[in-house]
Each structure stands twice: as structure tokens, then as C-alpha cells.
TITIKE-832607 format. One record per residue: chain; residue number from 1; residue in three letters; y, z, x of N, C-alpha, C, O, CB in turn. Coordinates in Angstrom, 2 decimals. Glycine has a CB too. Layout:
N
('A' NUM 'Ala' (Y Z X) (Y Z X) (Y Z X) (Y Z X) (Y Z X)),
...
# end
This chain:
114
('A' 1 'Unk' (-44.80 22.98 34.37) (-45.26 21.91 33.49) (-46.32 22.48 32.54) (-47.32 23.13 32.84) (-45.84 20.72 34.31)),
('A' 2 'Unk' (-45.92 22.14 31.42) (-47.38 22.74 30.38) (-48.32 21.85 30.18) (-48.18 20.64 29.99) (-47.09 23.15 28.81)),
('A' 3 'Unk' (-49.29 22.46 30.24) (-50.92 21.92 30.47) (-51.44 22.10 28.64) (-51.37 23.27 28.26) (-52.12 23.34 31.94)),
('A' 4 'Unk' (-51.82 21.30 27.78) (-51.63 22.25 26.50) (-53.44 22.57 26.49) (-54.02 23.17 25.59) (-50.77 21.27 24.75)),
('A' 5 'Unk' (-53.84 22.23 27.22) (-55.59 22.15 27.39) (-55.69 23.76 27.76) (-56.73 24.35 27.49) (-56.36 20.85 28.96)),
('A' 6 'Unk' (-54.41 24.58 28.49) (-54.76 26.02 29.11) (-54.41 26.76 28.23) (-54.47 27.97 28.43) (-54.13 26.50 30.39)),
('A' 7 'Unk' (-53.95 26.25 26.97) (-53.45 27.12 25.75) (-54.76 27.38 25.55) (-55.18 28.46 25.95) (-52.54 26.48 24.43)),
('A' 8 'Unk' (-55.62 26.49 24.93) (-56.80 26.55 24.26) (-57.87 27.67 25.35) (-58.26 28.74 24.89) (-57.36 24.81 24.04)),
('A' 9 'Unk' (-58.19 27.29 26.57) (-58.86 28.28 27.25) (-57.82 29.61 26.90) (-58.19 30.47 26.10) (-59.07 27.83 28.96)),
('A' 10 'Unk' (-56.65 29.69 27.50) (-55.88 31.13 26.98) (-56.44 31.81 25.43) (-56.24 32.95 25.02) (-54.04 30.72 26.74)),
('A' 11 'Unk' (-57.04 30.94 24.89) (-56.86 31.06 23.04) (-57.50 31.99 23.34) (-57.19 33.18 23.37) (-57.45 29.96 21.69)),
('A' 12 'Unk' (-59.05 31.16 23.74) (-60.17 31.82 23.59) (-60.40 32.79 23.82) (-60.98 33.61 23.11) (-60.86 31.51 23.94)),
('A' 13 'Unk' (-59.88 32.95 25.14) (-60.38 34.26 26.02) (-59.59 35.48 25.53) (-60.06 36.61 25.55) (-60.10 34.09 27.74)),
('A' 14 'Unk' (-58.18 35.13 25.04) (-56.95 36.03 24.45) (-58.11 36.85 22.76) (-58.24 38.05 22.53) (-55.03 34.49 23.85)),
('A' 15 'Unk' (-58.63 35.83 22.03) (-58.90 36.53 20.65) (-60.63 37.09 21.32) (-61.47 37.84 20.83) (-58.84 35.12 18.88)),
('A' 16 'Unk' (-60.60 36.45 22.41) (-62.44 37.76 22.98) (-62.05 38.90 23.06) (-62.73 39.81 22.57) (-63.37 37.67 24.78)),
('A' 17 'Unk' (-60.84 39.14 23.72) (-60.34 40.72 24.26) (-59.92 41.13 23.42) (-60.25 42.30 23.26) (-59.39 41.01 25.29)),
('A' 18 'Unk' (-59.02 40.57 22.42) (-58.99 41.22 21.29) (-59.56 41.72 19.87) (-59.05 42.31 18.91) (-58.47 40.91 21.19)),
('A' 19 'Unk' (-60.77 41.27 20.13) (-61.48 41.26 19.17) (-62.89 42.92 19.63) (-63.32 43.73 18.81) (-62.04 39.39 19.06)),
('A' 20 'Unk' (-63.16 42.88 20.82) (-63.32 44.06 21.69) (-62.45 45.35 22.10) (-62.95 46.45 22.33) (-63.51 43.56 22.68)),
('A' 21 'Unk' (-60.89 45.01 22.16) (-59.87 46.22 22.32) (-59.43 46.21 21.48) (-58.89 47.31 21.46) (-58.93 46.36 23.18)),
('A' 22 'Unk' (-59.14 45.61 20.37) (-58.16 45.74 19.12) (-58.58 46.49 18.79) (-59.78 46.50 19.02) (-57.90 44.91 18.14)),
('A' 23 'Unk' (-58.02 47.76 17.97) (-58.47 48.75 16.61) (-57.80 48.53 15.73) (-56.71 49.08 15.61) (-58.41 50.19 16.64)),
('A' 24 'Unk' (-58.27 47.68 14.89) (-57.07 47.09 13.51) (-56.65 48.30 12.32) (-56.15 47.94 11.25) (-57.98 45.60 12.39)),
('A' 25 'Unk' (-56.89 49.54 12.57) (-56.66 50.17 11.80) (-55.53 50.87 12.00) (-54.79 51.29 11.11) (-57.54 50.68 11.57)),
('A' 26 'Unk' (-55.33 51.06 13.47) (-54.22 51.69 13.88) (-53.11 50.55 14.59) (-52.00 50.94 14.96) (-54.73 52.86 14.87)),
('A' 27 'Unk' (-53.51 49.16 14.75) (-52.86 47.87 14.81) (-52.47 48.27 16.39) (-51.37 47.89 16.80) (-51.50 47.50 13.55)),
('A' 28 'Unk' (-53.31 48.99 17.26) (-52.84 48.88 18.58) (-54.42 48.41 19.50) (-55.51 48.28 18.96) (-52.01 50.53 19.05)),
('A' 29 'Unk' (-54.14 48.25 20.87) (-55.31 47.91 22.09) (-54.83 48.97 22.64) (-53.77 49.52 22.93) (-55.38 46.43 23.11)),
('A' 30 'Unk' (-56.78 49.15 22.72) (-57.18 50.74 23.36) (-57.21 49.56 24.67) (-57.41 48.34 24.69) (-59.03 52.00 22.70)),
('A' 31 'Unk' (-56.89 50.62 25.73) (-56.24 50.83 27.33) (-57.48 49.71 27.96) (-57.21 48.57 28.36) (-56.33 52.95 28.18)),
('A' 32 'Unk' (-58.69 50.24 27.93) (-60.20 49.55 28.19) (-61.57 49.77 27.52) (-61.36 50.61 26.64) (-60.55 49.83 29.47)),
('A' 33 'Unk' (-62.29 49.58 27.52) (-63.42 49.66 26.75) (-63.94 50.80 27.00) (-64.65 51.18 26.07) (-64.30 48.68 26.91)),
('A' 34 'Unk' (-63.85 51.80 28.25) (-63.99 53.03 28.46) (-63.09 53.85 27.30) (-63.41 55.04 27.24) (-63.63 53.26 29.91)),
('A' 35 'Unk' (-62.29 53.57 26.61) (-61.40 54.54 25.68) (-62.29 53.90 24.31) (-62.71 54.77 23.54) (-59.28 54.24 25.73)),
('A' 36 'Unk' (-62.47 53.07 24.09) (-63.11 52.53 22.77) (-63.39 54.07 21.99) (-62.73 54.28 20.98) (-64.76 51.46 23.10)),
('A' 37 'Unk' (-64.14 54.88 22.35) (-65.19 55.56 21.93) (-64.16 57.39 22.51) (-64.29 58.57 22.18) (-67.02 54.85 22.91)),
('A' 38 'Unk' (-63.42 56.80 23.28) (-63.22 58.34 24.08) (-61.77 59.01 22.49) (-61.00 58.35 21.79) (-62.15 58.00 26.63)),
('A' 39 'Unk' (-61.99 60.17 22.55) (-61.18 61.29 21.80) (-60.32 61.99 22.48) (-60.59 62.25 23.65) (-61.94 62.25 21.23)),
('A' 40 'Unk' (-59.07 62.46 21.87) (-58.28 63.65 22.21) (-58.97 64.32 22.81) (-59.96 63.83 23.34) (-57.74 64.37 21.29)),
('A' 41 'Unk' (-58.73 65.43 22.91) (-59.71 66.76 23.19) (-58.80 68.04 22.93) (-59.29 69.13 22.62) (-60.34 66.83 24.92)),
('A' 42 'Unk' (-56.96 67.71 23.13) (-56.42 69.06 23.04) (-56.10 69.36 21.57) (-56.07 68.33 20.89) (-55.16 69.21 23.95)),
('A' 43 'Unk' (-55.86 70.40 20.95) (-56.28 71.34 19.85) (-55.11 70.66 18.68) (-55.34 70.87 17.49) (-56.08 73.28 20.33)),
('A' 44 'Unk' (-54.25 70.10 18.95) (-52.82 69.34 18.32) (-53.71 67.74 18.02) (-53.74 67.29 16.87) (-51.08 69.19 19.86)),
('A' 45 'Unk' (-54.19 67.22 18.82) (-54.76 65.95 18.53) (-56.42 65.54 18.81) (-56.94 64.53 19.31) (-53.90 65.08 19.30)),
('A' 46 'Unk' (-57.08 67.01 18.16) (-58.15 66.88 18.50) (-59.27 65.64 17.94) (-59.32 65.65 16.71) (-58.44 68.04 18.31)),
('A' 47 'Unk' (-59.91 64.89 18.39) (-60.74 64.04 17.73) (-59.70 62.36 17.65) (-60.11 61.20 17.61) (-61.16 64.91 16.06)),
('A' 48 'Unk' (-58.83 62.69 17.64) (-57.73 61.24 17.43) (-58.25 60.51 18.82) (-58.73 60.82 19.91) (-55.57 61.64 17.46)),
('A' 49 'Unk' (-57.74 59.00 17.88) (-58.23 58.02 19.39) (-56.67 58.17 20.25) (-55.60 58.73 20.03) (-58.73 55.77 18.93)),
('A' 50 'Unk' (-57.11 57.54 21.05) (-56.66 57.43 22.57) (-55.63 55.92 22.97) (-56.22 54.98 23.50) (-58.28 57.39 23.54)),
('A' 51 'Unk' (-54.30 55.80 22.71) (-53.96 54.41 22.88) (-52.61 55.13 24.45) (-52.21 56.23 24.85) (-53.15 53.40 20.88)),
('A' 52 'Unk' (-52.40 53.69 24.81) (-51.73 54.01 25.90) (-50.67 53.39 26.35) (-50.61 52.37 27.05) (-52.41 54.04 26.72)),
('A' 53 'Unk' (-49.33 54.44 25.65) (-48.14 53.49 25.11) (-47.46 52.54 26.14) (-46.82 51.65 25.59) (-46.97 54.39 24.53)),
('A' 54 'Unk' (-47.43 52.53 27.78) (-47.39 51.70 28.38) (-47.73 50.07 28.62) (-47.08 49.09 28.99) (-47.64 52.24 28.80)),
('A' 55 'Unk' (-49.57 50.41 28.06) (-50.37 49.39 27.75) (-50.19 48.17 26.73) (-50.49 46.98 26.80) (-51.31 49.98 27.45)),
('A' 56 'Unk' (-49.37 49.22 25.42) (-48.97 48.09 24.30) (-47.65 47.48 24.77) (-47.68 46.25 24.74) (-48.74 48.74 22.68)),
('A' 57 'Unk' (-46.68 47.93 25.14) (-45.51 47.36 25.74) (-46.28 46.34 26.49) (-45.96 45.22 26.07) (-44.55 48.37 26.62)),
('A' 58 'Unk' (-47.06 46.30 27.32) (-47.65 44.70 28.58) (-48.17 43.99 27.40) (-47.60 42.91 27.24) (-49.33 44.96 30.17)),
('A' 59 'Unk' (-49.04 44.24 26.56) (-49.41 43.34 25.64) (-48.55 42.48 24.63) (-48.82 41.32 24.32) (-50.16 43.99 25.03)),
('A' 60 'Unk' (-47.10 43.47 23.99) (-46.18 42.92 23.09) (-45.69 41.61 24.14) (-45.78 40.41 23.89) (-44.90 44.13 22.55)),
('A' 61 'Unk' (-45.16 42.23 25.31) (-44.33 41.65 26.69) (-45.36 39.91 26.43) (-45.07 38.84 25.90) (-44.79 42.97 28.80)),
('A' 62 'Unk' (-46.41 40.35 27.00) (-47.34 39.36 27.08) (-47.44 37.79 25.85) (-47.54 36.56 25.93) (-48.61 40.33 27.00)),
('A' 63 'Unk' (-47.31 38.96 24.71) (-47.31 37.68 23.67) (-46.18 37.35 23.59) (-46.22 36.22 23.12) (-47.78 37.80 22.29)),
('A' 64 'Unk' (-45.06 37.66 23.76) (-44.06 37.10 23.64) (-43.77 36.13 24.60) (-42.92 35.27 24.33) (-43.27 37.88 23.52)),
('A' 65 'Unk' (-44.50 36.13 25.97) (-44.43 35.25 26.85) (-45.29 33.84 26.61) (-44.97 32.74 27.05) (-44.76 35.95 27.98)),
('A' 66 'Unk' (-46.04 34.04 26.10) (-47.25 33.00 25.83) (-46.26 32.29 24.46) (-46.02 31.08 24.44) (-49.20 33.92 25.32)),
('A' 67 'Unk' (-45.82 33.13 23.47) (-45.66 32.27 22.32) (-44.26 31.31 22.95) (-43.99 30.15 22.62) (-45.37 33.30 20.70)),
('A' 68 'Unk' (-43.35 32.36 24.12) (-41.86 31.16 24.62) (-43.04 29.68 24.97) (-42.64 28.55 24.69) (-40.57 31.93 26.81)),
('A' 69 'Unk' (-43.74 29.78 25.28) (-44.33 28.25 26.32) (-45.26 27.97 25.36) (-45.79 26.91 25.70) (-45.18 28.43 28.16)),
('A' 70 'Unk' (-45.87 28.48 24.08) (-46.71 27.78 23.36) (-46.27 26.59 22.42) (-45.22 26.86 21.82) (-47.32 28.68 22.70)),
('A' 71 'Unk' (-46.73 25.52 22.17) (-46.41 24.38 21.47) (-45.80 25.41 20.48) (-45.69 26.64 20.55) (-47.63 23.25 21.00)),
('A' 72 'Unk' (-45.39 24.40 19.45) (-45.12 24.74 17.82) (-46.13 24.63 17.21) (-46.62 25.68 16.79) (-44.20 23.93 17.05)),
('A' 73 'Unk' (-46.48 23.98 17.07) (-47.51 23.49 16.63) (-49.10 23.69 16.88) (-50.05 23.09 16.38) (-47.22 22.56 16.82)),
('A' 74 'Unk' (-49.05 24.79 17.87) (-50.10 25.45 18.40) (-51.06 26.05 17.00) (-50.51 26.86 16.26) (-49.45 26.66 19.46)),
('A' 75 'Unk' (-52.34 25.66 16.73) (-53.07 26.61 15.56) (-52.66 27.68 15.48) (-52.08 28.10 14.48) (-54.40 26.88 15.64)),
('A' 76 'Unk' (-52.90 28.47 16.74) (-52.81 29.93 16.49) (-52.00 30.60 16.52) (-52.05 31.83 16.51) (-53.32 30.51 16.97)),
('A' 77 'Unk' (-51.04 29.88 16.58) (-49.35 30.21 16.49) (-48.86 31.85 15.61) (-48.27 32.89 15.90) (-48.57 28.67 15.40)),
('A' 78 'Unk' (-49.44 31.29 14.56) (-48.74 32.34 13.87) (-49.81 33.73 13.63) (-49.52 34.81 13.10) (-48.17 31.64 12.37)),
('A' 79 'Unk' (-51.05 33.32 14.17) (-51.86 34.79 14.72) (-50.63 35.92 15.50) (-49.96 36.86 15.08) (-53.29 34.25 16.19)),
('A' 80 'Unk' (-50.77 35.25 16.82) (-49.78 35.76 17.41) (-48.36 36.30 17.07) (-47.94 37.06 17.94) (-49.70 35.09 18.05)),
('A' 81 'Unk' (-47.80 36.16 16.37) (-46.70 36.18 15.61) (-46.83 37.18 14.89) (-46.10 38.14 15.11) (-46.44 35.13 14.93)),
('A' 82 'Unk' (-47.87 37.24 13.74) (-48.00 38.53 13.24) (-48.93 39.69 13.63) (-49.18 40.67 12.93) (-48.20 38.33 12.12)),
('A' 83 'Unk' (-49.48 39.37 15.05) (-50.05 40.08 15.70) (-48.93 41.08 15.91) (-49.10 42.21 15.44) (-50.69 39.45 16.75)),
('A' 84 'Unk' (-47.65 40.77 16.66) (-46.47 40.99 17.34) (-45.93 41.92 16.54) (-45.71 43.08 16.92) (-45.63 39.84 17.58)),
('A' 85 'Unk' (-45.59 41.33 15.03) (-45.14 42.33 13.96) (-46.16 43.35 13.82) (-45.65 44.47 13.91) (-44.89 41.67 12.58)),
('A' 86 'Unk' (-47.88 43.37 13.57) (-48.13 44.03 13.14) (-47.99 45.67 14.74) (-48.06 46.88 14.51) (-49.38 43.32 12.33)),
('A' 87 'Unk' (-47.82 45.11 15.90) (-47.95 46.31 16.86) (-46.32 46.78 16.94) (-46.01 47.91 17.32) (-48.70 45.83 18.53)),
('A' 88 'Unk' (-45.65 46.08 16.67) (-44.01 46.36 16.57) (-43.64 47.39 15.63) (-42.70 48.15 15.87) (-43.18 45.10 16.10)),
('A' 89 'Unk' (-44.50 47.45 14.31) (-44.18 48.43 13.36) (-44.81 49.31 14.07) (-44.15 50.15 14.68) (-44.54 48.30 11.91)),
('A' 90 'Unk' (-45.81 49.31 14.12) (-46.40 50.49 14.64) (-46.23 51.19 15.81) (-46.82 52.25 16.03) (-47.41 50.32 14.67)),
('A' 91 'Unk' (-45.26 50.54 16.80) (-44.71 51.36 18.11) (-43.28 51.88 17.21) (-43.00 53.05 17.47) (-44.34 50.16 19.85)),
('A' 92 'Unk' (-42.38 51.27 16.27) (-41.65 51.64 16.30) (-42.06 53.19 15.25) (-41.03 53.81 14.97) (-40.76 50.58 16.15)),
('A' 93 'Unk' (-42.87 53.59 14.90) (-43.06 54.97 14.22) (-43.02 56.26 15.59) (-42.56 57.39 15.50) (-44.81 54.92 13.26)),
('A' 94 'Unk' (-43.69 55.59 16.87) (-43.38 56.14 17.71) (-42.32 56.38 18.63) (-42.58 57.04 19.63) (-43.95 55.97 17.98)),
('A' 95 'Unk' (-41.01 55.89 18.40) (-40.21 55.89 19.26) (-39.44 56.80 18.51) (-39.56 57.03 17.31) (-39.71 54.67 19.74)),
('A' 96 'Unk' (-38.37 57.48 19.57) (-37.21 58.45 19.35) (-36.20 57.74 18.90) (-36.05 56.52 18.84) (-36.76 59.21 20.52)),
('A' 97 'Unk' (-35.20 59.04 18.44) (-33.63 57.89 18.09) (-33.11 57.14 18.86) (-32.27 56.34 18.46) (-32.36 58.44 17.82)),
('A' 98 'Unk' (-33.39 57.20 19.89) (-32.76 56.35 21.40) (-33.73 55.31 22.18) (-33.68 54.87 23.33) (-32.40 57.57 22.69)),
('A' 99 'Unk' (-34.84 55.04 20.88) (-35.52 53.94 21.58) (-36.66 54.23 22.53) (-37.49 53.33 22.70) (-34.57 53.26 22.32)),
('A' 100 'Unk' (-36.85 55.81 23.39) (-37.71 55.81 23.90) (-39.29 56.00 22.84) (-39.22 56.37 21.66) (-37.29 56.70 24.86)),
('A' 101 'Unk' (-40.56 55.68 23.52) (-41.56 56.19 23.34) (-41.70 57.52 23.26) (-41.05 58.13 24.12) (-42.17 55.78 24.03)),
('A' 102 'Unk' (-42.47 58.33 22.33) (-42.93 59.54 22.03) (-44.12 59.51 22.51) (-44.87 58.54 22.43) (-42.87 59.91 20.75)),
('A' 103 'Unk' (-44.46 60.96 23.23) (-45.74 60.57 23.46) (-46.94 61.34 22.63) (-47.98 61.87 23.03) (-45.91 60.70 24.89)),
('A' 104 'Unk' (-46.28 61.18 21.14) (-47.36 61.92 20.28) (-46.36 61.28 19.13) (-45.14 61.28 19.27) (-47.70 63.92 20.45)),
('A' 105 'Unk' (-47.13 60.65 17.77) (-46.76 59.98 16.84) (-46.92 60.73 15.38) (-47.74 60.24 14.61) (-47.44 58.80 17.01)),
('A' 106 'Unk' (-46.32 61.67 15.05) (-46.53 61.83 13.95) (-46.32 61.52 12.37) (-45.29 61.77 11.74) (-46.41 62.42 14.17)),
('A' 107 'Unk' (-47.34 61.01 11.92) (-47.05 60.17 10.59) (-48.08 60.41 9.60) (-48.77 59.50 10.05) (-47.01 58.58 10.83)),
('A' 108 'Unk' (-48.79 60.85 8.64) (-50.22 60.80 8.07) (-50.99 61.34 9.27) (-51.38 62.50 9.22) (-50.77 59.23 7.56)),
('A' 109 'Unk' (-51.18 60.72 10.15) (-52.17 60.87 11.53) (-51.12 61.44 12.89) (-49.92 61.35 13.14) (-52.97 59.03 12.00)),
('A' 110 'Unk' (-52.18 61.97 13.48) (-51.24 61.96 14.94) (-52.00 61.86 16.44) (-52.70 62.61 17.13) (-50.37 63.50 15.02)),
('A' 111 'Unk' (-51.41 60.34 16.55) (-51.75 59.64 18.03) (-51.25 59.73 19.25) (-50.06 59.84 19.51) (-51.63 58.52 18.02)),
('A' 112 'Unk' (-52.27 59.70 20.13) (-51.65 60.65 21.38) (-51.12 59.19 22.24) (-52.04 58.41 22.51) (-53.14 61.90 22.45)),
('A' 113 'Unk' (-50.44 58.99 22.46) (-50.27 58.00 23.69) (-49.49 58.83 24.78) (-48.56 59.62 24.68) (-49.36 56.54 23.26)),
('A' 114 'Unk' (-50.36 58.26 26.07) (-50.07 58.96 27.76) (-49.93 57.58 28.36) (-49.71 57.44 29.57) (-51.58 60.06 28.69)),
# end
């Protein structure tokens, strides 16, 4: 049964964490707040941040679960939505011809995901 009162607590607490793990520049969530700040270190991706391609898959997974059971009409509807697009482009620069994850992204930059 949907409660639409647990959307709104979900809201909140959903745009706190993201507003703390998001890195909108690279349109992905760093792993935990321990990576915020942490770097590569090996000589191919030295200094590059740290994302953790497992991690964005639970998060895409995640919103897509929240938006099946969210009203229509939900405000933040379409946050989410182009939240979705904006981490979708950006995993798909990382994937192989066959769909898997790479675990090094090369494009302009190059991001390590483990």
C-alpha cells in the first residue's frame, strides 16, 4: 500500500545524500564520504577521483524503483528522471561493446571505477 507521506520523508533524506555524494561534474555518487576527497594513486589514473561502478548500478536500480511506486504527480518527479539520464550517459561511456562495465573510462578524462 502506498503511504504518499513516505515519499516526502524518502525526498528529503534521498536529495541530503545526494547533495553530500553527488559530484555533479562527473554526474556520478562517490561510494562514501571517505572517497569524497580520496585520489587514484596508480601512474595511468593518477590524481582522478574514485567512483565505484557497482555502487552506481544500486543507485540507477534504486531510482528506478522509487520512481515505479512514486505518484505522477510527485514534485520531484522529474529530478529523478533526469537524475537517471544524467548517470545513464555517463555509465554508458564506460561500458564495452557487450554491455559490460570497464573498469577504467576513457574519454577527455580517465576514471577509475573498482
Amino acid at each position: 500500500k502506498n503511504r504518499p507521506e513516505l515519499f516526502h520523508i524518502m525526498n528529503k533524506m534521498w536529495w541530503e545524500n545526494h547533495t553530500y555524494l553527488y559530484d555533479k561534474e562527473e554526474n556520478l555518487y562517490f561510494r562514501d564520504g571517505k572517497f569524497i576527497r580520496k585520489r587514484e594513486k596508480n601512474t595511468i589514473c593518477k590524481n582522478k577521483k574514485i567512483f565505484w561502478a557497482r555502487g552506481q548500478g544500486w543507485v540507477m536500480a534504486g531510482i528506478v524503483r522509487v520512481l515505479k511506486h512514486m505518484p505522477e504527480d510527485f514534485p520531484d518527479r522529474e529530478k529523478y528522471i533526469q537524475l537517471l539520464k544524467n548517470m545513464g550517459e555517463k555509465i554508458k561511456l564506460a561500458q564495452g561493446a557487450g554491455g559490460q562495465l570497464m573498469d577504467r573510462l576513457i574519454k577527455e578524462k580517465i576514471l577509475k571505477y573498482f
